[in-house]
C-alpha positions in Angstrom: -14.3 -15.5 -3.4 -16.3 -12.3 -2.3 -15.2 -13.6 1.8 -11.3 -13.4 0.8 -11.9 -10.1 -0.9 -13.9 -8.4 2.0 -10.9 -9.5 4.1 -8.4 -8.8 2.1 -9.5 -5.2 1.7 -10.2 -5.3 5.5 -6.4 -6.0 5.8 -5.2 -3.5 3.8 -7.9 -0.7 5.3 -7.4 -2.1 8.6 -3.3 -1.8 8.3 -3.1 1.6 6.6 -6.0 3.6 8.0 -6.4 1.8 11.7 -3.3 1.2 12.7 -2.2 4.5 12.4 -4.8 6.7 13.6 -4.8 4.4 16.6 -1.3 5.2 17.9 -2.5 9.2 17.3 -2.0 11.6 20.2 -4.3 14.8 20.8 -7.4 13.9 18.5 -9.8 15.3 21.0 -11.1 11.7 21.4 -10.8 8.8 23.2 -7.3 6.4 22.0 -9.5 2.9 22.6 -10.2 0.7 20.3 -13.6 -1.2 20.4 -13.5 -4.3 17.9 -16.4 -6.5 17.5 -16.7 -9.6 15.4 -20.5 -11.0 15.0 -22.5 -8.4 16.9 -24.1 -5.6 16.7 -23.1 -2.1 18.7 -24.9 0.9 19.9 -22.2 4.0 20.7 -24.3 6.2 22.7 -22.8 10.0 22.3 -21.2 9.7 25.2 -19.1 7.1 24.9 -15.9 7.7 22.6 -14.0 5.6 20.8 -10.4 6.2 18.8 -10.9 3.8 16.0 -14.7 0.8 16.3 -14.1 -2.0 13.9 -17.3 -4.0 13.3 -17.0 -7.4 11.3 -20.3 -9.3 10.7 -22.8 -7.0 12.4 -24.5 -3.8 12.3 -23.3 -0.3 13.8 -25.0 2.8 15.3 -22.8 5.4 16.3 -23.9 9.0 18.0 -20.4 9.8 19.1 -16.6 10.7 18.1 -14.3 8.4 16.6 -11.1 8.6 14.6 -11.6 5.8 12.4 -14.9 3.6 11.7 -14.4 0.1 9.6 -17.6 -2.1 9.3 -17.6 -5.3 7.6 -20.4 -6.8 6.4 -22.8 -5.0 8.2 -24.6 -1.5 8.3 -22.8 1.7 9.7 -25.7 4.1 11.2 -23.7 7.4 11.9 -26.5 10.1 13.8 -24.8 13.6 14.5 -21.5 11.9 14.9 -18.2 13.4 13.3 -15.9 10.7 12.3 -12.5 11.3 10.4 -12.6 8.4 8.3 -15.3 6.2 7.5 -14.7 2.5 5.7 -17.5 0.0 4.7 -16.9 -3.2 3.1 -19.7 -5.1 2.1 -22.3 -3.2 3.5 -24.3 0.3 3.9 -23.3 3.3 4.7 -25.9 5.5 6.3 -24.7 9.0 7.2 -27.7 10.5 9.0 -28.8 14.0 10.3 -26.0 16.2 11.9 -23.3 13.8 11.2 -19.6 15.1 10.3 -16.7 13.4 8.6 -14.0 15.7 8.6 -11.6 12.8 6.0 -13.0 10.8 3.4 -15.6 7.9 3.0 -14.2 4.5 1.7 -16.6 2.6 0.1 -15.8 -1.4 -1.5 -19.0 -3.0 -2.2 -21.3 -1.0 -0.1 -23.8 1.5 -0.6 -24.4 5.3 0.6 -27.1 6.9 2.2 -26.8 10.8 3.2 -28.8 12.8 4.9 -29.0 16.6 3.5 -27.8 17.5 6.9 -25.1 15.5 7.0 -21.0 16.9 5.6 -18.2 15.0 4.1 -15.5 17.4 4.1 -13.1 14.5 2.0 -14.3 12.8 -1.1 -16.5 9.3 -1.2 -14.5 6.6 -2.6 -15.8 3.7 -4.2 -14.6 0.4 -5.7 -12.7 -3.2 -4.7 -9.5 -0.9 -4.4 -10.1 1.1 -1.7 -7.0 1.3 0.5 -5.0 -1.1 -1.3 -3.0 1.6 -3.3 -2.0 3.3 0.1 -1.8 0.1 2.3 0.6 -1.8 -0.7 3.4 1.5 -0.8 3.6 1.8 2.7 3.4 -2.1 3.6 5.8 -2.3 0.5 8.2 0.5 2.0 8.6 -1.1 5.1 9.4 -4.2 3.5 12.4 -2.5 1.4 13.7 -1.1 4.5 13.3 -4.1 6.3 15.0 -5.6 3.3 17.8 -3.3 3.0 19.1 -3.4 6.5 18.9 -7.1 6.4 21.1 -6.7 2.9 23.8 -4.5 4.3 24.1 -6.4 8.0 24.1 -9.6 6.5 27.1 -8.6 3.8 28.4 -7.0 6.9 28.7 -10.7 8.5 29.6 -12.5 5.5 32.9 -9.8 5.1 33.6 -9.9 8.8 33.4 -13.9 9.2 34.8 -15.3 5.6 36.2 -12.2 3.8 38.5 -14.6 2.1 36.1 -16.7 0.3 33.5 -13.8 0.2 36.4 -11.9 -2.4 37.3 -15.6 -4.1 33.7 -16.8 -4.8 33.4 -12.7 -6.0 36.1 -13.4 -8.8 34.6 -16.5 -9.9 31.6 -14.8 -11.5 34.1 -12.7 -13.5 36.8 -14.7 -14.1 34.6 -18.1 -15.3 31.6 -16.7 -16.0 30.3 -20.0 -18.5 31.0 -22.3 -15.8 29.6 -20.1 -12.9 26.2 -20.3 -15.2 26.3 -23.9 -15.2 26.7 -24.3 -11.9 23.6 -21.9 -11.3 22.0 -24.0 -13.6 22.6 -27.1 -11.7 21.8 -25.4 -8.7 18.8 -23.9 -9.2 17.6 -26.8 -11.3 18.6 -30.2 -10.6 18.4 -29.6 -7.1 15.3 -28.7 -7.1 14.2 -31.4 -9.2 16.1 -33.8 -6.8 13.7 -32.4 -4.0 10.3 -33.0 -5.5 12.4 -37.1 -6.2 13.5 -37.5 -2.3 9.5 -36.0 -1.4 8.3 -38.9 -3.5 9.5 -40.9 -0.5 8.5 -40.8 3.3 12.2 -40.9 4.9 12.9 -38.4 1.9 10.7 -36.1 3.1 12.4 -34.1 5.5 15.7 -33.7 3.4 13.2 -32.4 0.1 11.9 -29.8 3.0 15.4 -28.7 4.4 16.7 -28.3 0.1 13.7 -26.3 -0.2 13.1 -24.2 3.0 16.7 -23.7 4.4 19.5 -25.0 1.4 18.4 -22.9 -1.7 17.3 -20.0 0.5 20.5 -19.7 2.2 22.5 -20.3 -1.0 20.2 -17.7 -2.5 21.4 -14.9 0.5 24.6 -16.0 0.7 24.8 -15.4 -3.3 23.4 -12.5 -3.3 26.2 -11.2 -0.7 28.8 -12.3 -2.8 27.7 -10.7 -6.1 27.5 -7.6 -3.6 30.7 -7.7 -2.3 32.2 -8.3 -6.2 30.3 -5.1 -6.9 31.2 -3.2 -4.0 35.1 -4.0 -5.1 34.5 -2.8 -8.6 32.9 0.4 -7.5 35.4 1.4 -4.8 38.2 0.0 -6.8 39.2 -1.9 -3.4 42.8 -3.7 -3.1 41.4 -7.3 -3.9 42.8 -9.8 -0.7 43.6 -7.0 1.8 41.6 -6.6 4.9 37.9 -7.6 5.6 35.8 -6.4 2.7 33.4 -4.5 4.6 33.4 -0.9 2.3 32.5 -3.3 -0.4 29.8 -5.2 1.1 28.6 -2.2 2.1 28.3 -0.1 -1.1 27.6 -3.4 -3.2 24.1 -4.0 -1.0 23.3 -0.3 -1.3 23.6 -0.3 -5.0 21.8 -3.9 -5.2 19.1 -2.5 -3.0 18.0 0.6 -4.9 18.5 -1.2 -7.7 16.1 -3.4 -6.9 13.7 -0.9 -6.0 13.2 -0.1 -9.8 10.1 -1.7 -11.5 10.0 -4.8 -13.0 14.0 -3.9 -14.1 15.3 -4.4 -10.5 13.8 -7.2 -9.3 15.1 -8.8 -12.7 18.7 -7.6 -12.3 18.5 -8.7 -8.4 17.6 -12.2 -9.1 20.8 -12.7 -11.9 23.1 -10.9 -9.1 22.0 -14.2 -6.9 21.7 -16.3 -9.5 25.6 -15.7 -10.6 26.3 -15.3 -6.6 25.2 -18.5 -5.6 26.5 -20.1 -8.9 29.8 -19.1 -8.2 29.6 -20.2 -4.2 28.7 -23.6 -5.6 31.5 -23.6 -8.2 34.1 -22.6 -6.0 32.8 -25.3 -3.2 32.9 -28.1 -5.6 36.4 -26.4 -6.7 37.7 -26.2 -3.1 36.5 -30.1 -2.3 38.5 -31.3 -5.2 41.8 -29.8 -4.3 41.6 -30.9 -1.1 44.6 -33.2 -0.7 44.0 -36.9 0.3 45.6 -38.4 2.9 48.3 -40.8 2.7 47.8 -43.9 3.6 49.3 -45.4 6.4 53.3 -47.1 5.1 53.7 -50.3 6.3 56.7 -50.8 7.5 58.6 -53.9 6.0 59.5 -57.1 7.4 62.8 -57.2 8.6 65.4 -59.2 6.3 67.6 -62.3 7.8 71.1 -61.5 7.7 72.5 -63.9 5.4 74.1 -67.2 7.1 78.3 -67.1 6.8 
């Protein structure tokens, strides 16, 4: 338990106070990146470094860096100036002459300062060091990422089946109890029919494809549709004209920064797919029932003798 902490904080340190420092211009330092993993180092002062990762070994360090992560090791710092220093599982040992212009990040380590030595930041201590700044940014990114991926993919959906994109729309307001039901079924007894077809080998694969590629895909595809329904009622759109795409557009936005609210939007996003996906289902079942069946094939009748006379 204490290994998947230490790397989990690593990640998180290693994401939000590595990665960016190391893509820094004009620090006055070296840009390289020295990363160790079950070894000790000795930075002579003249030898710099951008960013020295240490993982399961001790550091001494008489030089420049950007940023200095040791895990589960020692971090020996003699007259060096450092902008951020981060210990995990360790000691930090800030000796005579030693600088550190940012702050010290501290998770399961001890300090030891010399009188000499300056911390112009603050000393932070505790198992969430860097995970409040690492989860917002690695959370941001993944709105964005989210967001685009939202609006192109309702983008697709208008450009390559507008038609059923508006009619599967109108289902969720126009039958709402059986839209429900077939979310119900959906999300339920599908499922459930999985974890039955897993039970057996040659059922395997299908269980995998219901779980991994079917639901997910309704899931999107539901999603876009609720959008799109949205995106009509907002912008008062003529329903059946044209490709939907202001809709889709201004139905992912909303759903998007709606989503963004806490423990609300999340909530509100999952109905929206939920009723979506529901009413994609209904309206497939609807469609494959009014398909008309083909005749069968006449046969033609035997031919009649002409009566003897």
């Amino acid at each position: 338990m204490r290994k998947l902490l230490v790397f989990a904080v690593l990640t998180a340190v290693f994401l939000v106070l590595v990665a960016g420092p190391a893509a820094a211009q004009g620090s006055g330092s070296d840009d390289s990146v020295l990363v160790r993993v079950n070894g000790d180092v000795d930075v002579p002062a003249d030898e710099r470094h951008g960013v020295v990762v240490i993982v399961d070994g001790d550091l001494v360090f008489e030089s420049t860096a950007t940023t200095i992560v040791v895990v589960n090791g020692r971090a020996d710092l003699v007259g060096a100036t450092v902008e951020t220093l981060v210990v995990v599982d360790g000691i930090a040992n800030l000796g005579a002459g030693t600088l550190v212009t940012g702050d010290v990040h501290l998770v399961e380590s001890d300090i030891i300062r010399d009188p000499t030595a300056t911390v112009e930041g603050s000393i932070e201590s505790g198992a969430g060091v860097g995970f409040s700044r690492g989860f917002w940014v690695i959370g941001f990114l993944f709105m964005l990422g989210w967001a685009v991926m939202t609006v192109l993919a309702g983008l697709v959906l208008a450009a390559v089946a507008p038609g059923f994109a508006r009619l599967a729309g109108r289902t969720i307001t126009a039958d709402l109890g059986p839209t429900i039901l077939a979310g119900l079924i959906l999300w339920i007894v599908v499922p459930i029919l999985g974890f039955i077809l897993f039970a057996t080998i040659i059922g395997v694969p299908t269980a995998l494809t219901i779980w991994f590629a079917l639901l997910p895909a309704l899931g999107l595809i539901g999603l876009l549709v609720a959008g799109v329904r949205l995106g009509e009622y907002i912008t008062r759109g003529t329903e059946g004209i044209g490709h939907p795409y202001l809709a889709a557009v201004v139905g992912a936005v909303v759903l998007v920064i709606v989503g963004a609210i806490p423990f609300l939007g999340p909530l509100v996003v999952a109905v929206a797919g939920f009723l979506g996906s529901g009413a994609v289902a209904l309206h497939a079942f609807r469609a494959i029932r009014s398909q008309p069946q083909e005749p069968a094939p006449s046969v033609p009748a035997a031919p009649t003798a002409a009566p003897e006379g």
